[in-house]
FIKOLZA-1660 file (N, C-alpha, C; in steps of 0.1 Angstrom, whole numbers, plus 5000, padded with zeros to 4 digits):
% residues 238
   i   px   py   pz ch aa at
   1 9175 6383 6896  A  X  N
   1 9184 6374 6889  A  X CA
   1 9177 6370 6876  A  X  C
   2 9189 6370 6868  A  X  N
   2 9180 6368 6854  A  X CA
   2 9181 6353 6852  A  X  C
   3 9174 6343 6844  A  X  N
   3 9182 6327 6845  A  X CA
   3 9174 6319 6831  A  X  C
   4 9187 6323 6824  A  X  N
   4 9181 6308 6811  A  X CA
   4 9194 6295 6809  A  X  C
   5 9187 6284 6815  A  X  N
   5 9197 6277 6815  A  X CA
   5 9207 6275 6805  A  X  C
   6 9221 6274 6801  A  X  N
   6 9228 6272 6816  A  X CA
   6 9233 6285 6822  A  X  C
   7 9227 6297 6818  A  X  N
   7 9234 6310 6820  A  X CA
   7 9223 6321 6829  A  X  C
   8 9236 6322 6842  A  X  N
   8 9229 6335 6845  A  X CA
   8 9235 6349 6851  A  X  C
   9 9229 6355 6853  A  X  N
   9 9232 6373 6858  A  X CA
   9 9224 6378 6866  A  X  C
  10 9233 6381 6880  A  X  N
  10 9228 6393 6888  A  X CA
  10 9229 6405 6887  A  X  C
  11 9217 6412 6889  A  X  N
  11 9217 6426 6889  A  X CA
  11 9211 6434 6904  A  X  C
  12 9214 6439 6908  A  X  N
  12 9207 6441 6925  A  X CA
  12 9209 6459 6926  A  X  C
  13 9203 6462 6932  A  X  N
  13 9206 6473 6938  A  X CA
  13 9192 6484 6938  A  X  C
  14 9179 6477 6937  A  X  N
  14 9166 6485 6931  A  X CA
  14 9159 6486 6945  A  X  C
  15 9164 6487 6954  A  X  N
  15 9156 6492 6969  A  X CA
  15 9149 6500 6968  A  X  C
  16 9136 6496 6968  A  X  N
  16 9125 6509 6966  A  X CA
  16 9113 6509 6955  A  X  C
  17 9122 6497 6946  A  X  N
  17 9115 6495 6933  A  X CA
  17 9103 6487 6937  A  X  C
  18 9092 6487 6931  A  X  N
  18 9083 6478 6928  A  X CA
  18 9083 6469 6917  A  X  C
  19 9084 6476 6901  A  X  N
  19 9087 6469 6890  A  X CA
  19 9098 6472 6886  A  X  C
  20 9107 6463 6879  A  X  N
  20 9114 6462 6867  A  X CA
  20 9113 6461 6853  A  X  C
  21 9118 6469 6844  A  X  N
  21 9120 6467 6831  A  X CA
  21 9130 6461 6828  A  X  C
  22 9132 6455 6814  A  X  N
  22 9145 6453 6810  A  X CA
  22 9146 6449 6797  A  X  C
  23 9156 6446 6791  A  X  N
  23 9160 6445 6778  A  X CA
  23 9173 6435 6777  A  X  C
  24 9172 6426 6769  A  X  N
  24 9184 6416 6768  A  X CA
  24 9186 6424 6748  A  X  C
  25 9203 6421 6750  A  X  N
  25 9207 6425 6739  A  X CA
  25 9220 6414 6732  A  X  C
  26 9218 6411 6721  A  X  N
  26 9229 6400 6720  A  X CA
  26 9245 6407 6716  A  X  C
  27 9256 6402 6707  A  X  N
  27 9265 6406 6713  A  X CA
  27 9269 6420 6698  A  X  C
  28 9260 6422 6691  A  X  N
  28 9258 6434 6676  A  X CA
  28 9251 6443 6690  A  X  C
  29 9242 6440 6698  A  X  N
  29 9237 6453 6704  A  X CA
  29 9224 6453 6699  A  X  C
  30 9214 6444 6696  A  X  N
  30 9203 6442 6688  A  X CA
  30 9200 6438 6698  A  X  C
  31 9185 6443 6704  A  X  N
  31 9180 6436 6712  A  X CA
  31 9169 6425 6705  A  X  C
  32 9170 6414 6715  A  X  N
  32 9160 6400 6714  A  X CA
  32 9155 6400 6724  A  X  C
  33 9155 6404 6733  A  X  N
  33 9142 6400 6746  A  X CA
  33 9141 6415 6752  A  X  C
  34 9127 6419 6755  A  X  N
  34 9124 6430 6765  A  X CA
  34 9110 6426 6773  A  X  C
  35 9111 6436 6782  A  X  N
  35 9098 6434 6790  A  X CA
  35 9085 6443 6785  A  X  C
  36 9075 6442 6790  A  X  N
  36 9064 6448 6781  A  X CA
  36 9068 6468 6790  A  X  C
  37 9064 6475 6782  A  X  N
  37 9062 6489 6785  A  X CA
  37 9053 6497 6783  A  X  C
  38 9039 6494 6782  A  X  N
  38 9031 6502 6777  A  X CA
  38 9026 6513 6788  A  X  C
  39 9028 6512 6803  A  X  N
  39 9025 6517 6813  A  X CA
  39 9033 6519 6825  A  X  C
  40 9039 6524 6831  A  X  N
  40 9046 6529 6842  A  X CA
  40 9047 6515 6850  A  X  C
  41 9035 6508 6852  A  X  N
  41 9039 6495 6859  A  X CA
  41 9039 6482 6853  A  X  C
  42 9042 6483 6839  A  X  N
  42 9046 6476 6828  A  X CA
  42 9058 6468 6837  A  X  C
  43 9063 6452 6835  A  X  N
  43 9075 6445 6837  A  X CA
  43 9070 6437 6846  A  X  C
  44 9085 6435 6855  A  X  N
  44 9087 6424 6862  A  X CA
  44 9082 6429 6877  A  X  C
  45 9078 6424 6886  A  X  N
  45 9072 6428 6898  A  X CA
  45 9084 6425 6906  A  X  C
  46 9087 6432 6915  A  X  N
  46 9095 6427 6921  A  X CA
  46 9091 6418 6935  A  X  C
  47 9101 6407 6939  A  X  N
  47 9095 6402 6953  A  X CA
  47 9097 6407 6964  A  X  C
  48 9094 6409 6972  A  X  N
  48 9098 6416 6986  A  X CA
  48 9103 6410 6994  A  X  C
  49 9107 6396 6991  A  X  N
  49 9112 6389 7000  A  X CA
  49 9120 6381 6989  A  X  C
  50 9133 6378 6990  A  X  N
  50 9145 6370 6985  A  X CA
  50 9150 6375 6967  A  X  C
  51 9151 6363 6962  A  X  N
  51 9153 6369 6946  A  X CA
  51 9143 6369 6934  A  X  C
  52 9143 6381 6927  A  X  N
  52 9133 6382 6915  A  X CA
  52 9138 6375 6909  A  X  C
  53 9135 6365 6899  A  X  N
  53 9143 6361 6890  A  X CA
  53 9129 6367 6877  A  X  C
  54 9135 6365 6864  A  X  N
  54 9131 6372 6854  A  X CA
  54 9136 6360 6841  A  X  C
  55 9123 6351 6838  A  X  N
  55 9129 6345 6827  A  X CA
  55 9130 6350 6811  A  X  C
  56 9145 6346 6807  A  X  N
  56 9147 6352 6795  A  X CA
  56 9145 6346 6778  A  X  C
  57 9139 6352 6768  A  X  N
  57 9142 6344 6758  A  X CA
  57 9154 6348 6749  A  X  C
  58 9162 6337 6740  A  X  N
  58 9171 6337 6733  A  X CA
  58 9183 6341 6735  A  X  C
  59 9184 6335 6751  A  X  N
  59 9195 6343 6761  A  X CA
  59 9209 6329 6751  A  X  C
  60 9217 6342 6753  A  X  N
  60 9232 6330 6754  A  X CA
  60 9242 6336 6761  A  X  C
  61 9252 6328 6761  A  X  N
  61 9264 6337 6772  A  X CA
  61 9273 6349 6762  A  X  C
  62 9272 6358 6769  A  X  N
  62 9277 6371 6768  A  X CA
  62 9267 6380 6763  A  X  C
  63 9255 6376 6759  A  X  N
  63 9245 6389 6756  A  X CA
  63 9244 6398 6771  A  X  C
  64 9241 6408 6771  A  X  N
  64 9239 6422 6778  A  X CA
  64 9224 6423 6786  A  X  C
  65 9226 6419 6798  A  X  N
  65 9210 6423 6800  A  X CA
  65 9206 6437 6811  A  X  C
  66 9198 6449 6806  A  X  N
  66 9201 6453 6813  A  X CA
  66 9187 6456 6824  A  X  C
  67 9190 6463 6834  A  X  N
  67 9175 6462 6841  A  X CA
  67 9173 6474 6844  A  X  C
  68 9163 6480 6845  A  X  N
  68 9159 6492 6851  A  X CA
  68 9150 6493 6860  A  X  C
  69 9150 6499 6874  A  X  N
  69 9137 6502 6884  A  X CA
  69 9130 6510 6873  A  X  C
  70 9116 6506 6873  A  X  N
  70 9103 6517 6871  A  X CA
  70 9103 6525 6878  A  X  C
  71 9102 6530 6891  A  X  N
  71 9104 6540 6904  A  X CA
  71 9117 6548 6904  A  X  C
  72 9129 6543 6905  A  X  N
  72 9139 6551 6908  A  X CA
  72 9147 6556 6899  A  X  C
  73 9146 6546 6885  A  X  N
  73 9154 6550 6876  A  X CA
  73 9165 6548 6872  A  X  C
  74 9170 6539 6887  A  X  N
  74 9187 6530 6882  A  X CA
  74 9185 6523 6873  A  X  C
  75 9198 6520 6865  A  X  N
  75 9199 6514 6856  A  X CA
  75 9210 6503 6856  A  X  C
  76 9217 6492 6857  A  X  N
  76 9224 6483 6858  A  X CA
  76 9221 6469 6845  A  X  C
  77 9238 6472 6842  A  X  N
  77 9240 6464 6833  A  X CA
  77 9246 6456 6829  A  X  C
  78 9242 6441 6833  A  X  N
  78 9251 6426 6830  A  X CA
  78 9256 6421 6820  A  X  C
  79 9263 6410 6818  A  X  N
  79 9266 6404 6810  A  X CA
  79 9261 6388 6815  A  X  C
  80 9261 6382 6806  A  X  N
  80 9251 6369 6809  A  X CA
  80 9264 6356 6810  A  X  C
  81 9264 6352 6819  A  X  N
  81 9277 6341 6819  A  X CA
  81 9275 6328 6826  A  X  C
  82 9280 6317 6830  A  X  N
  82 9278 6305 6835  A  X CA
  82 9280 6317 6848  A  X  C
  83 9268 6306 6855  A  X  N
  83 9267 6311 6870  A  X CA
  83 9279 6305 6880  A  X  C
  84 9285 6296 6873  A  X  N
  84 9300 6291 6886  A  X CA
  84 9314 6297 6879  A  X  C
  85 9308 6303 6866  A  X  N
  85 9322 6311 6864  A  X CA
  85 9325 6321 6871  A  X  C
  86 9339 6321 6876  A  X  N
  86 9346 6335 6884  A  X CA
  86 9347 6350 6874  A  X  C
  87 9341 6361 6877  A  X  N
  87 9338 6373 6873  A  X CA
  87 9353 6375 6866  A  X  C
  88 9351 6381 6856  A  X  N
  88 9361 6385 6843  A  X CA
  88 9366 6398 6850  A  X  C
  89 9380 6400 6852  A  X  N
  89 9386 6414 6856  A  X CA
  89 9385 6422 6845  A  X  C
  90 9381 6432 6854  A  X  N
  90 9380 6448 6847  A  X CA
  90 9392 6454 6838  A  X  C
  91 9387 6463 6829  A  X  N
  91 9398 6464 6822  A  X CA
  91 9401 6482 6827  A  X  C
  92 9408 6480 6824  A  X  N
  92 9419 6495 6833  A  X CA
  92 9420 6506 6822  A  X  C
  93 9411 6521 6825  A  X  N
  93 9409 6527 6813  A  X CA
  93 9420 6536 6811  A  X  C
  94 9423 6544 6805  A  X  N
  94 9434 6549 6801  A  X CA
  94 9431 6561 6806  A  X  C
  95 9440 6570 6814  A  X  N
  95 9438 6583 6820  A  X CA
  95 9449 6589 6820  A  X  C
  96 9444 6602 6814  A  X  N
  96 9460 6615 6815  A  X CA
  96 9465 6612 6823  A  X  C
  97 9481 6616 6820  A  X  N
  97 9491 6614 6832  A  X CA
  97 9490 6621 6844  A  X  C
  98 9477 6634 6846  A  X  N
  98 9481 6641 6854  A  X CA
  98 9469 6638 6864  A  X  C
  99 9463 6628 6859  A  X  N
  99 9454 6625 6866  A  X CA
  99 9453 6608 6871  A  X  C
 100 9442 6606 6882  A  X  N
 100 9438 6591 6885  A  X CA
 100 9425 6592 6885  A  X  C
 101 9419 6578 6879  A  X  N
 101 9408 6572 6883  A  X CA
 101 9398 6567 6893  A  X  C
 102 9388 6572 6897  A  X  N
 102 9380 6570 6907  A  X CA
 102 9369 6556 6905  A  X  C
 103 9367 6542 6910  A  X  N
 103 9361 6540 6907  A  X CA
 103 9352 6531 6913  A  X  C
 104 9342 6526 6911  A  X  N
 104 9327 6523 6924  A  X CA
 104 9322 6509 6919  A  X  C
 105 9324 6501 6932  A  X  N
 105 9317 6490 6932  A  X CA
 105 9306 6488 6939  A  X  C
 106 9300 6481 6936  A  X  N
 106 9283 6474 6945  A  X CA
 106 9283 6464 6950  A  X  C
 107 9279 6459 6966  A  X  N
 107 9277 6447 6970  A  X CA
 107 9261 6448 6968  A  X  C
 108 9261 6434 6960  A  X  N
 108 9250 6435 6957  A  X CA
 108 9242 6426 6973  A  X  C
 109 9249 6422 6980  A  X  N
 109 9247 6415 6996  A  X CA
 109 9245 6422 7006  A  X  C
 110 9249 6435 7004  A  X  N
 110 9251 6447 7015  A  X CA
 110 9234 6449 7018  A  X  C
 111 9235 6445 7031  A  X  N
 111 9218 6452 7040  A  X CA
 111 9222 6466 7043  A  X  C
 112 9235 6465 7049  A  X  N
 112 9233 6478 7057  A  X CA
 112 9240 6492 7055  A  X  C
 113 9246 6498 7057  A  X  N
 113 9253 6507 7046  A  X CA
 113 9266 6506 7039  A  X  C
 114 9268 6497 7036  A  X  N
 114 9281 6489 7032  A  X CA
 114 9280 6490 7016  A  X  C
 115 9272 6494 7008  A  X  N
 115 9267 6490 6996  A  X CA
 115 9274 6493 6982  A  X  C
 116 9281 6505 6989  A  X  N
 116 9289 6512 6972  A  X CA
 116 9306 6513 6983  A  X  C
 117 9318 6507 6975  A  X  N
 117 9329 6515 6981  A  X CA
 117 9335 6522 6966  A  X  C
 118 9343 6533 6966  A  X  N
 118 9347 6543 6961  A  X CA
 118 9366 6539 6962  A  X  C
 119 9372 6539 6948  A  X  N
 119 9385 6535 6951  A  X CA
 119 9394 6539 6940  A  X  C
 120 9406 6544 6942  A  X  N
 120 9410 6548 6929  A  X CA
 120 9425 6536 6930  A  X  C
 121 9425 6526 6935  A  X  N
 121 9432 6516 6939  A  X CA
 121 9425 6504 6926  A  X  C
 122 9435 6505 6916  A  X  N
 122 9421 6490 6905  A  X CA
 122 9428 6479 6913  A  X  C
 123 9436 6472 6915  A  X  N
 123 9438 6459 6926  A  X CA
 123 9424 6458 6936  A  X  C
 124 9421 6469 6944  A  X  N
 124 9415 6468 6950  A  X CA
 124 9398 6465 6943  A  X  C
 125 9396 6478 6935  A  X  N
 125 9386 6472 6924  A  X CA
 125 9381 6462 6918  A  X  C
 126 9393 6454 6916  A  X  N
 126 9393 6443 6907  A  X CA
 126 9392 6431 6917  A  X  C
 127 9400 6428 6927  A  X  N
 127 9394 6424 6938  A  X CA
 127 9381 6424 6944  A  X  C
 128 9372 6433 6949  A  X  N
 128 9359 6436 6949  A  X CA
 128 9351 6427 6940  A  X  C
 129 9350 6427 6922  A  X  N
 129 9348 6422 6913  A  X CA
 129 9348 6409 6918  A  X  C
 130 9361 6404 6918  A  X  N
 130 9364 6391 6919  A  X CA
 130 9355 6380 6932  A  X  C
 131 9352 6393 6942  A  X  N
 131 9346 6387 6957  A  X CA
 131 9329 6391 6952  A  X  C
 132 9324 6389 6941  A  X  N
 132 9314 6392 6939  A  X CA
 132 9303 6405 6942  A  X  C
 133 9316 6416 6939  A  X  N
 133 9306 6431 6936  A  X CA
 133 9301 6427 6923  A  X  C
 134 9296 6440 6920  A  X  N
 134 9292 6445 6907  A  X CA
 134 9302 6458 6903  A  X  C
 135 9305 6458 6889  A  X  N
 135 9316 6465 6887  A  X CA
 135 9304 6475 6880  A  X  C
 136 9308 6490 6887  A  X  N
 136 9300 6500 6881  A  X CA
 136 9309 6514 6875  A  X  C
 137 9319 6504 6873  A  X  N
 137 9338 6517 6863  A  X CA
 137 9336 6529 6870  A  X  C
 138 9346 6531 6859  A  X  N
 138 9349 6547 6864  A  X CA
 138 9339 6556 6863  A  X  C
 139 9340 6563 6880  A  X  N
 139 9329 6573 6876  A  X CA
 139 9338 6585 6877  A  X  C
 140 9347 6591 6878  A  X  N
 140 9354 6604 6873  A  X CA
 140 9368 6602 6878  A  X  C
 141 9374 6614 6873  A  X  N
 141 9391 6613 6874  A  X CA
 141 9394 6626 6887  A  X  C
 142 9408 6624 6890  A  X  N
 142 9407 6631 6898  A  X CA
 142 9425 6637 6896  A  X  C
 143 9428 6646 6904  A  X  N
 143 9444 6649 6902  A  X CA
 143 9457 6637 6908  A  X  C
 144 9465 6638 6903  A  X  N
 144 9474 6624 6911  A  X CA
 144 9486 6634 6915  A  X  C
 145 9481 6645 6917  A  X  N
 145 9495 6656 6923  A  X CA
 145 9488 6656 6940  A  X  C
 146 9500 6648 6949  A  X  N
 146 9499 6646 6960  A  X CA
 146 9497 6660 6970  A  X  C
 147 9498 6671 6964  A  X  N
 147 9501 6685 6974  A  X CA
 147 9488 6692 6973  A  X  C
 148 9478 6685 6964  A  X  N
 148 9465 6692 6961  A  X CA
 148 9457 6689 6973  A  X  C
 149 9444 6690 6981  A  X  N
 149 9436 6690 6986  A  X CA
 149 9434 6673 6986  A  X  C
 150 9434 6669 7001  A  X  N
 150 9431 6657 7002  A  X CA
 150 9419 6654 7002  A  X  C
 151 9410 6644 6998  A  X  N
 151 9401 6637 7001  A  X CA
 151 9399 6626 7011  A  X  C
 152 9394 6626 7026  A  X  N
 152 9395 6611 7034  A  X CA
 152 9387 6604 7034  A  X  C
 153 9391 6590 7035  A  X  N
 153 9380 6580 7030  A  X CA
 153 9382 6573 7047  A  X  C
 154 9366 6571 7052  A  X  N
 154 9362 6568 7064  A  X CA
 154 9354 6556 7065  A  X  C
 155 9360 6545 7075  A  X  N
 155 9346 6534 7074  A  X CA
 155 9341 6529 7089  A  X  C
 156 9330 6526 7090  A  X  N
 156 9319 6524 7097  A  X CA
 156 9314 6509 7101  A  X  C
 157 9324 6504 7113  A  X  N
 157 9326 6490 7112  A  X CA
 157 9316 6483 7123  A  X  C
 158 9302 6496 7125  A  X  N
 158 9288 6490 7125  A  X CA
 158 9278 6484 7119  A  X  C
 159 9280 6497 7103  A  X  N
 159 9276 6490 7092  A  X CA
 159 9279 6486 7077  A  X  C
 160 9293 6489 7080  A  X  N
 160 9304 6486 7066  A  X CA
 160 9303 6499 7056  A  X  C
 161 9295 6506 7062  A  X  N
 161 9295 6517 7048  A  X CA
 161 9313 6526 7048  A  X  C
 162 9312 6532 7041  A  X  N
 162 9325 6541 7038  A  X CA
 162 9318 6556 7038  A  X  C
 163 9326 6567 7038  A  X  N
 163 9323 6582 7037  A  X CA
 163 9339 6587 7034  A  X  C
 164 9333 6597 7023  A  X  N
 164 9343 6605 7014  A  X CA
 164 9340 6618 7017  A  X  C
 165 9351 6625 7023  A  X  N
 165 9352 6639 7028  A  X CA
 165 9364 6646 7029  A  X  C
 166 9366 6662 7025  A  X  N
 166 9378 6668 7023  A  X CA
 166 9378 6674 7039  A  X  C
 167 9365 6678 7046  A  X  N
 167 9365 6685 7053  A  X CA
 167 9376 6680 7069  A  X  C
 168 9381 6685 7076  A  X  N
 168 9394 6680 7085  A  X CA
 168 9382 6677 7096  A  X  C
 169 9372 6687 7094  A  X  N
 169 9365 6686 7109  A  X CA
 169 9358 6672 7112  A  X  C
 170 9345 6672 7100  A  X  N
 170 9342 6661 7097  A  X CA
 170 9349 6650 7103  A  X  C
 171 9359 6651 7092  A  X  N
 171 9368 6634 7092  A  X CA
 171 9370 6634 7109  A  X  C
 172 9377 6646 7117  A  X  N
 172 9378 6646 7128  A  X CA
 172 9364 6642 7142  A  X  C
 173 9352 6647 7137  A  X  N
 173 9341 6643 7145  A  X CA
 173 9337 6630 7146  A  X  C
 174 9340 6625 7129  A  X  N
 174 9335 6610 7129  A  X CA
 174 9345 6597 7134  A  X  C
 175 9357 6602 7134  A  X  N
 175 9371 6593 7145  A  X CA
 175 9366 6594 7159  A  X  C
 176 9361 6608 7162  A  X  N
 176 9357 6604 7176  A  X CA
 176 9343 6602 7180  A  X  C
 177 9337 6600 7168  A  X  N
 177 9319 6590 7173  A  X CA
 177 9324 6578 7168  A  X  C
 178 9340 6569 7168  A  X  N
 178 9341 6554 7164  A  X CA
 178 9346 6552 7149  A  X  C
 179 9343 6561 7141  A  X  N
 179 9353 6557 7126  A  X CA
 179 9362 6556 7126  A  X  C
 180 9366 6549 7119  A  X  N
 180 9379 6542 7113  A  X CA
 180 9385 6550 7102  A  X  C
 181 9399 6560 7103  A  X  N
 181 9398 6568 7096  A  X CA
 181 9414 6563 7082  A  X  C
 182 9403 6559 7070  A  X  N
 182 9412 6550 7066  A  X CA
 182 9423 6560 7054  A  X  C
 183 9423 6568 7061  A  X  N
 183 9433 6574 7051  A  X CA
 183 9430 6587 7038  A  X  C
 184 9442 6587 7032  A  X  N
 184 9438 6598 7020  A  X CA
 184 9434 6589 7008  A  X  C
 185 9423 6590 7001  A  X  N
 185 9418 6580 6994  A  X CA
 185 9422 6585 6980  A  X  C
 186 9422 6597 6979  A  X  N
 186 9425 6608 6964  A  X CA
 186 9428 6622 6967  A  X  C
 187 9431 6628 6960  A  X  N
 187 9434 6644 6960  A  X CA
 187 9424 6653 6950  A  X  C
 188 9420 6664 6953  A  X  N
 188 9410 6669 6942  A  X CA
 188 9422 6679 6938  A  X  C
 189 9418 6687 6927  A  X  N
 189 9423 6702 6918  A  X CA
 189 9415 6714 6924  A  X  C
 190 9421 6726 6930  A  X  N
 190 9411 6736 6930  A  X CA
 190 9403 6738 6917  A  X  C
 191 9411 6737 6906  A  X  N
 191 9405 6740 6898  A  X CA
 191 9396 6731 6887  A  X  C
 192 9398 6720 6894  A  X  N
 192 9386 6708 6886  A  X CA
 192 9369 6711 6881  A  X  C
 193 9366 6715 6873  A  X  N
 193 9350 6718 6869  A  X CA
 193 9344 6712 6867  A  X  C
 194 9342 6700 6876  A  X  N
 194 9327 6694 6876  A  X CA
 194 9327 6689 6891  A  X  C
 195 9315 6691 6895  A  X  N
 195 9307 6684 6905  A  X CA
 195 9304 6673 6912  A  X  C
 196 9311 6667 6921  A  X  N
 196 9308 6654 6922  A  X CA
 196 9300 6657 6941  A  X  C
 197 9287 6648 6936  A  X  N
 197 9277 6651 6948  A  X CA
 197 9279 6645 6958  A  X  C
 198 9274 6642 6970  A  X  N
 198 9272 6629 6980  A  X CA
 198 9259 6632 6985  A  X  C
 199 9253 6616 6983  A  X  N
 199 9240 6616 6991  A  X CA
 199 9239 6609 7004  A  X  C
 200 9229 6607 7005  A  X  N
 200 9226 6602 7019  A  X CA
 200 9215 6595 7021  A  X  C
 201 9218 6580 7026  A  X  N
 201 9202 6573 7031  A  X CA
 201 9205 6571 7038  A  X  C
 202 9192 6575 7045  A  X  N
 202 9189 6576 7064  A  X CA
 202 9189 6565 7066  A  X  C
 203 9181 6558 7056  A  X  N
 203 9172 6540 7065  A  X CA
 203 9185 6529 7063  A  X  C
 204 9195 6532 7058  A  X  N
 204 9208 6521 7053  A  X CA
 204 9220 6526 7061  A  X  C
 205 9218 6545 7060  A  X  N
 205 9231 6547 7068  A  X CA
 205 9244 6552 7053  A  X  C
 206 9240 6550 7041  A  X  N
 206 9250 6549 7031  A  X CA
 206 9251 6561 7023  A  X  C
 207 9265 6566 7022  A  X  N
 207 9269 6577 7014  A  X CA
 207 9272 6575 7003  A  X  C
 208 9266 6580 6989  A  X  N
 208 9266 6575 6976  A  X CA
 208 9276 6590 6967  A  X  C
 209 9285 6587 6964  A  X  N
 209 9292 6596 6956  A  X CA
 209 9292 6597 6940  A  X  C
 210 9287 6609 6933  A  X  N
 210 9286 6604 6922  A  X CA
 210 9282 6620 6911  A  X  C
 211 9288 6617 6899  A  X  N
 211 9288 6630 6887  A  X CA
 211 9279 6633 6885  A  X  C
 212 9264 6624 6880  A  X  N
 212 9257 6626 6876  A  X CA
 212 9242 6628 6880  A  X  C
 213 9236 6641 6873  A  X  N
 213 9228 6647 6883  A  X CA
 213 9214 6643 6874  A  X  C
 214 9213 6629 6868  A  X  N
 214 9201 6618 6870  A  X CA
 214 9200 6612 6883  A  X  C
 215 9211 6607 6887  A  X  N
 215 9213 6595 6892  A  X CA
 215 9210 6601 6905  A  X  C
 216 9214 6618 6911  A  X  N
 216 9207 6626 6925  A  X CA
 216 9193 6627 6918  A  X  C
 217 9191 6631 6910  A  X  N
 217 9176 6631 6909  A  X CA
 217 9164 6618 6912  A  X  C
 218 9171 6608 6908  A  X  N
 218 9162 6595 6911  A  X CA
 218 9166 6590 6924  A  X  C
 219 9174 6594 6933  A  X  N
 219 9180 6595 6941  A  X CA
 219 9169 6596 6952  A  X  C
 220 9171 6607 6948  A  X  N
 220 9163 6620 6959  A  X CA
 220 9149 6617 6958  A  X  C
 221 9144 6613 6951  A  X  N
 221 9133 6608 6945  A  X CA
 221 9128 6595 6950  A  X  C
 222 9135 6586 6952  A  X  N
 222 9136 6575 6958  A  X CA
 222 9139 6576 6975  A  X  C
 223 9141 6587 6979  A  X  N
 223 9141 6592 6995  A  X CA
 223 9153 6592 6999  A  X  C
 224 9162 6595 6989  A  X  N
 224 9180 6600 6995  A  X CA
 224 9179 6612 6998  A  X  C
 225 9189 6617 7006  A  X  N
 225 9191 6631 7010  A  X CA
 225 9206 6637 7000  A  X  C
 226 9199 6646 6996  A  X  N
 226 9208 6654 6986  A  X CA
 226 9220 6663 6994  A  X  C
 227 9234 6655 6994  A  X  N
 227 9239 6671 7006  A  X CA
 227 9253 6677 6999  A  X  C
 228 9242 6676 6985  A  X  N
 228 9253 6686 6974  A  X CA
 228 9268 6682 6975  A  X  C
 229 9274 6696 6973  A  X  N
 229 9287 6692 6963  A  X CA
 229 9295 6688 6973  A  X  C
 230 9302 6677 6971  A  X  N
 230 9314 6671 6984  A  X CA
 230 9326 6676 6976  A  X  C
 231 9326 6680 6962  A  X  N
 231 9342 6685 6960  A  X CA
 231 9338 6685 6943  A  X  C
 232 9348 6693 6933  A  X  N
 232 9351 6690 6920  A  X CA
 232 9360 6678 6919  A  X  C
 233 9358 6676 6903  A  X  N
 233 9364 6666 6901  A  X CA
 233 9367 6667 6884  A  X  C
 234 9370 6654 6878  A  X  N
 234 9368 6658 6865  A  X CA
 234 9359 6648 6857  A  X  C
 235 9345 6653 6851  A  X  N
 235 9342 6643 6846  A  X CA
 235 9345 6634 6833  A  X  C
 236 9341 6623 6831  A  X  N
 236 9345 6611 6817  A  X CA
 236 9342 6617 6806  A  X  C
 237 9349 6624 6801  A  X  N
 237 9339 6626 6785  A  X CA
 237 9337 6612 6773  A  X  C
 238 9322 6611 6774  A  X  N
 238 9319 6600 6766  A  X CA
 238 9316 6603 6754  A  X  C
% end
């Protein structure tokens, strides 16, 4: 947690990290506060037990702060607000007509594999937001033609996590070891060209879905299991 009175920002999700870096940026995009970098374990230490907090200078509300693990490589990025204000709804990005939006929230509370859900539902999204996720947008588009290849969205109401799968078997194995099989979550394109991965942590139990092949790299690196392509999709062009 970052905290200059009267304003603060949670950022969570560095399981694994030792140190943090970061950077506060006001609201031109000019940064005024960072952490030192001269060395790999340059920054903030993290605690191993409850919340880091990280005090800031020339903080005001709405500068950008963002954090980075030294170890893993995530990157997460706040906005700085009164801490009793209720989270600002997400804004709803604009996507071809022939497509929907996929998009991923964080409990930043989640112990056990509960930690990222996957939704192309923004109510539901924005919801999430509102009950204190972390809003991490759109991470790719997908087809909104109902007759294409389903994707099932499965949850695990031992340890809250969710799993995203086209395969019938799968979805069928894990209804009968006790999942909850919540339906068709999205549709893919045979012909979609890009890659969207799914990983795996053993010690949490949690299936991470995602475009970008930093994010399996620090991943995997951080002791996720890589189990490749779960399906195309289409990615954001930024």
């Amino acid at each position: 947690m970052a905290r200059t009175a009267p304003y603060t920002a949670k950022a969570a999700g560095f399981n694994g990290d030792a140190v943090l870096a970061y950077q506060l940026a006001d609201v031109s995009g000019k940064i005024v506060d960072q952490s030192a970098s001269s060395t790999p374990l340059s920054g903030v230490r993290v605690q191993t037990a409850g919340t880091t907090e990280i005090e800031l200078k020339n903080a005001k509300e709405g500068y950008k702060l963002t954090v980075t693990g030294r170890q893993s490589g995530k990157t997460v990025t706040v906005t700085l607000g009164k801490g009793d204000e209720t989270p600002s709804t997400p804004e709803q990005p604009e996507v071809p007509e022939d497509r929907e939006a996929v998009y991923r929230a964080f409990n930043p509370n989640g112990t056990r594999g509960g930690s990222h859900l996957c939704t192309t539902n923004f109510d539901e999204y924005t919801n999430l937001i509102h009950a204190g996720w972390i809003r991490e947008g759109e991470q790719f588009q997908t087809t909104n033609d109902t007759k294409a290849t389903p994707v099932y969205r499965l949850y695990n109401e031992n340890d809250g996590s969710h799993l995203y799968t086209l395969k019938e078997d799968e979805k069928n194995d894990l209804v009968k070891a006790g999942w909850k099989n919540e339906g068709v979550a999205w549709h893919v394109a045979a012909d979609a060209p890009d890659t969207v991965y799914r990983l795996y942590n053993k010690n949490s139990g949690e299936h991470l879905l995602t475009v970008s092949e930093t994010e399996v790299n620090n991943a995997v690196k951080a002791g996720w299991k890589d189990e490749g392509l779960a399906f195309k999709a289409y990615a954001i062009k930024k």
